[in-house]
N, C-alpha and C positions, 0 to 999 in steps of 0.2 A: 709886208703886213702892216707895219706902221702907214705908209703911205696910201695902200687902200683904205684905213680906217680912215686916215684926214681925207679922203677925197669924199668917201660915202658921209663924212661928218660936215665938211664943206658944199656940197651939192646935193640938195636933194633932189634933184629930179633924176639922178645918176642911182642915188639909193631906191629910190623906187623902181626905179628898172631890172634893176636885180631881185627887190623884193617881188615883184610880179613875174617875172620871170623865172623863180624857183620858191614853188607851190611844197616840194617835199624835199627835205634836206637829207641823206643821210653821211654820218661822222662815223668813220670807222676807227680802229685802234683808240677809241674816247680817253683811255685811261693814259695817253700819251699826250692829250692835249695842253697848252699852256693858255695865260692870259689874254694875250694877244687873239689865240684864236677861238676862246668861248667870247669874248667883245666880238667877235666878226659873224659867229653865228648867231648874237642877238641883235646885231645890225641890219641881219636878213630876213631873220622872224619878223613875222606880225600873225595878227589873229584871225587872217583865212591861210595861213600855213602850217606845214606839221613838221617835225624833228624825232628824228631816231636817230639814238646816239647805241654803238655796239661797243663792249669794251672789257675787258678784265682786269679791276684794279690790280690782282694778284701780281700782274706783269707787268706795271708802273714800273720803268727801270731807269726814265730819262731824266731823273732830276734834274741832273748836273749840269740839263740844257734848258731847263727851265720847263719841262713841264710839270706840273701838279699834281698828285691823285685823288687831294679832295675836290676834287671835279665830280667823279666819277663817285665816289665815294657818300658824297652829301649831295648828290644830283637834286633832290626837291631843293637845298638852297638857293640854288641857280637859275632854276625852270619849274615854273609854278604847272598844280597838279599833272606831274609823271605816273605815266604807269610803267612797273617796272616788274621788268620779269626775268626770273633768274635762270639762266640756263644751266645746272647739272649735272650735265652728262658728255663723259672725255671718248670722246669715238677714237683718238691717235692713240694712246696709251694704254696699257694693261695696269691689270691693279696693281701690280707691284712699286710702279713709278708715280700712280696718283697717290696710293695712299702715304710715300714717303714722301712727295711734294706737297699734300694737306699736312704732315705732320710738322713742318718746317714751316708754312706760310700759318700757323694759326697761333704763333707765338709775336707776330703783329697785333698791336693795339687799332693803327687805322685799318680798317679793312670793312669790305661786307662779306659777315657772315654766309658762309654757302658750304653746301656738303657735295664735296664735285663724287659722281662715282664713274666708275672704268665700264666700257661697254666689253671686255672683255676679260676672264678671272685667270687666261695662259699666260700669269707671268712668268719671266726670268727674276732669277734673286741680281739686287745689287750689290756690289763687292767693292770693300775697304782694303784698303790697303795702306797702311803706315810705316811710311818709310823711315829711317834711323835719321838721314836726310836725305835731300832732295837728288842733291849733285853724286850722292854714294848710289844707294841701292834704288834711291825712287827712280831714276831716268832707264836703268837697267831693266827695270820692272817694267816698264810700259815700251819699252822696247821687245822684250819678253813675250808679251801680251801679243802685240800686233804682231809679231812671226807666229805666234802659235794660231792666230784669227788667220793668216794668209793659208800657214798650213792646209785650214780647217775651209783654204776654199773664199774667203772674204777677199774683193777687190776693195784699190786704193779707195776708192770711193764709199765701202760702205764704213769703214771705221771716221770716228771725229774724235780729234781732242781738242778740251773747251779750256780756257783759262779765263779767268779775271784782267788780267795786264799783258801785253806784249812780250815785256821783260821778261815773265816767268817761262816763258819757253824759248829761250836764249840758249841754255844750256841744252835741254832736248835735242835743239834744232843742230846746236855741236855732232851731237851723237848719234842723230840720225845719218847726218852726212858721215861718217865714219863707218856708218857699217848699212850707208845707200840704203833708206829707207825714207818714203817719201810721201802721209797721213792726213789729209786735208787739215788744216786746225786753225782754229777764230777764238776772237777772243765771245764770251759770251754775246754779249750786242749785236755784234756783225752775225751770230753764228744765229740768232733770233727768228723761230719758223721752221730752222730746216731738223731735217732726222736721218741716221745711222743705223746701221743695225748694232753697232758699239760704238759707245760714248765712253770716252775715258775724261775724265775731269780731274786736271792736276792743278796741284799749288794749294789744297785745302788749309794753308799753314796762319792764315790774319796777315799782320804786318801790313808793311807800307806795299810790294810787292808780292804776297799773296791773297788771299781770299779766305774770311771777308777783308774787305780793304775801308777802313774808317779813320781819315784824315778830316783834320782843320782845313778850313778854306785860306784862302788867299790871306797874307796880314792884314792889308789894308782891308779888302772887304771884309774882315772878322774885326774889326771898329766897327763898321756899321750893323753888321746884324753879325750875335756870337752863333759858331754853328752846334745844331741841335743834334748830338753825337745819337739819341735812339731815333732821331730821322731817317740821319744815315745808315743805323744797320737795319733798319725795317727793307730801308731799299737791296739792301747787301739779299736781304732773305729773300726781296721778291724778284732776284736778279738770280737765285739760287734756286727759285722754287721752277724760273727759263730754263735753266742750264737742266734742270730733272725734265 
């Protein structure tokens, strides 16, 4: 990325060739983008060109890698007169999962305001469970669970479990192989898109190893900029509102 930018900033007749050559842009996943690549989409613009950017700040979850959500968020500061039009309506989901995924994402300061509704009102209830710990009765319980889903007819395929960290399903993965059971499972990020007909999402405990997970950054780079711990859990929520 750096290296096309010095080249289209080094050559113009190189930049103009791309500018001419791409009349319409469009940027998908927007609320994933970083610095690097809103400079690359303004490199390309010019003013017999057009830009649609598609996105859901809700699901900004890559900070860590550097992308941004006031991109998407404050889109007129970045590209002068946007029309922006908000899409509303969750064709994947039943209203049981939107409405407990708006209830979680609206406790964010950045965000756009939007009222998402479910195109359809057959939900299932979602179901808590509070283990004593983890390693005791949690792991048992969703062992539990999934025999009683295969009982009920469900292949390895339709069940997910979702975690936060690797680590947290260290002990699971003990106890599956002990009693040969064998559950697709990603950590959120990886798991980003796909759908189950049960989702089990373990490790709701905080800490450095559960979820939410709100650590300092690095020593050194916490000298140069301190980190902004309500940054961090906005993204926790909107990493929470994927995982729903």
């Amino acid at each position: 990325m750096l290296k096309t930018l010095a080249l289209l900033d080094k050559d113009p007749s190189i930049k103009k060739h791309y500018q001419d050559r791409f009349k319409y842009i469009l940027v998908d996943e927007f609320q994933d983008v970083n610095s690097l690549q809103v400079k690359l989409i303004k490199e390309l613009l010019t003013e017999d060109s057009s830009l649609m950017c598609v996105g859901d700040d809700w699901q900004s979850i890559y900070g860590w890698r550097g992308s941004e959500v006031d991109y998407i968020v404050n889109f007129e500061k970045y590209f002068d007169n946007p029309k922006i039009i908000k899409y509303d309506l969750n064709y994947r989901s039943q209203n049981t999962i939107v409405n407990a995924s708006n209830e979680v994402i609206k406790n964010n300061k950045r965000k756009i305001d939007k009222e998402i509704k479910s195109f359809t009102n057959k939900g299932k209830k979602i179901y808590l469970y509070m283990a004593t710990k983890e390693e005791e009765d949690g792991v048992d319980k969703v062992c539990e669970l999934i025999n009683t889903f295969k009982q009920n007819g469900y292949k390895k395929e339709d069940i997910l479990i979702l975690y936060r960290k690797h680590v947290m399903f260290e002990q699971y993965a003990k106890k599956f192989n002990e009693n040969d059971i064998s559950v697709p499972h990603k950590t959120i990020h990886s798991a980003k898109g796909l759908e189950a007909k049960a989702v089990i999402i373990i490790g709701l405990i905080g800490g450095n190893y559960g979820f939410p997970t709100i650590w300092g950054d690095d020593s050194i780079f916490e000298i140069i900029k301190k980190t902004d711990h309500e940054l961090k859990m906005e993204e926790e929520r909107r990493l929470f509102y994927v995982a729903i």
